[in-house]
C-alpha positions in Angstrom: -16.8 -11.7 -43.1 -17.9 -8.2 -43.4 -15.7 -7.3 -40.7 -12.4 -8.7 -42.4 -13.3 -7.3 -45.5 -13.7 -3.2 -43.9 -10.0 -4.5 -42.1 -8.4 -4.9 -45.2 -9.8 -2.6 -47.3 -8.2 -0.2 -44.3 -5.1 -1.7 -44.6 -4.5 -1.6 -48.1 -6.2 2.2 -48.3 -3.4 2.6 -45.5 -0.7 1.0 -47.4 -1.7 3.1 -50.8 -1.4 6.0 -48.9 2.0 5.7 -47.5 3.2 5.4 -51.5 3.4 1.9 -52.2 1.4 2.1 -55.3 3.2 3.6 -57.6 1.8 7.1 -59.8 2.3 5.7 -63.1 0.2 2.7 -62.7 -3.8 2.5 -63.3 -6.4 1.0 -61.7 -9.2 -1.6 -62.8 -12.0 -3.2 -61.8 -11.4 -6.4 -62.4 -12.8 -10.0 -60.9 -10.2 -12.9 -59.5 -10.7 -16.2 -61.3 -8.0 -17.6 -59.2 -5.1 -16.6 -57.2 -3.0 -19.0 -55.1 1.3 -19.5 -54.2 3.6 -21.1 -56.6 6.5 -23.3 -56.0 9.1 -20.5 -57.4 7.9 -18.6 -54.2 6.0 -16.1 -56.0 1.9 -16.0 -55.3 -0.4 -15.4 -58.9 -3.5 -14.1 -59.6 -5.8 -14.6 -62.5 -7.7 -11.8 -63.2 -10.5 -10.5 -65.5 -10.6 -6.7 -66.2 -13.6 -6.4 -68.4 -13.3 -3.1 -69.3 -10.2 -3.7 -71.4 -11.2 -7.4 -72.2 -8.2 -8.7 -71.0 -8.4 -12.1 -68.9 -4.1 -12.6 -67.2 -2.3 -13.6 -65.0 0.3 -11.1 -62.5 2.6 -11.6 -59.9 2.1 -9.8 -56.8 4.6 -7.4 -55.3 6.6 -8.4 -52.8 4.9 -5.6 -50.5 2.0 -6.8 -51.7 2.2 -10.8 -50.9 0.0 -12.6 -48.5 -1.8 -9.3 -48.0 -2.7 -9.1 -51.7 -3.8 -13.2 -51.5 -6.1 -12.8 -48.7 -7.7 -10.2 -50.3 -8.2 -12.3 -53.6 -9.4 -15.1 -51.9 -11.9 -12.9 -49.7 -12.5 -11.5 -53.5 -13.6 -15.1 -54.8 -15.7 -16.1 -51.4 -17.6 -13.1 -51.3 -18.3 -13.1 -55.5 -17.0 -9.3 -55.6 -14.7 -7.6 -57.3 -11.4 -5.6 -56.6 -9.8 -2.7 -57.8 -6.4 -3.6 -59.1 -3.3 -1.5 -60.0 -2.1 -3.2 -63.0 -1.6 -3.0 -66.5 -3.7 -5.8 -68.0 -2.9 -5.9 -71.1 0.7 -7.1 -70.0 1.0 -10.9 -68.4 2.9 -11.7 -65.6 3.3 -8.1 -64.7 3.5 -6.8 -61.3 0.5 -6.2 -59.0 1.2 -3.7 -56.6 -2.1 -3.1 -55.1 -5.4 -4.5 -54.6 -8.9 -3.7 -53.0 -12.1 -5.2 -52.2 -14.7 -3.6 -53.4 -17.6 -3.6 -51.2 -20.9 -5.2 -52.7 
């Protein structure tokens, strides 16, 4: 599990890198309470981003997608956190990148 977790964690630092995440945005550390697809096509996470006390829901990025859900669910199984580029405060906004943060 440890192994899948330094894969990802390379892939998204990859992905980051190559300017997917956008400048503007801010990252938090913030726990997944539940993330998942939807029937309008579109996959949601729940997070909890303490340090602004904001508990949400976002949509992830297309670029983001099935990357961004295995990494929420790997998130959830392992009890750990990720580090999320989002603005919390706002529901439903876009997630553009996510990481595992190790334990």
């Amino acid at each position: 599990m440890r192994m899948l977790a330094k894969i990802l964690i390379a892939v998204f630092l990859f992905m980051g890198l190559a300017g997917i995440g956008h400048a503007a945005r801010k990252y938090y550390n913030c726990e997944v309470l539940q993330v998942g697809p939807h029937a309008d096509g579109n996959i949601y996470i729940a997070l909890n981003c303490a340090t602004v006390g904001a508990k949400t829901w976002h949509t992830m990025d297309a670029a983001v997608g099935n990357k961004g859900l295995a990494v929420g669910q790997a998130a959830m199984s392992m009890d750990s956190s990720v580090m999320a580029n989002v603005d919390p405060a706002v529901p439903f906004s876009d997630l553009t990148a996510i990481y595992l943060n190790s334990q």
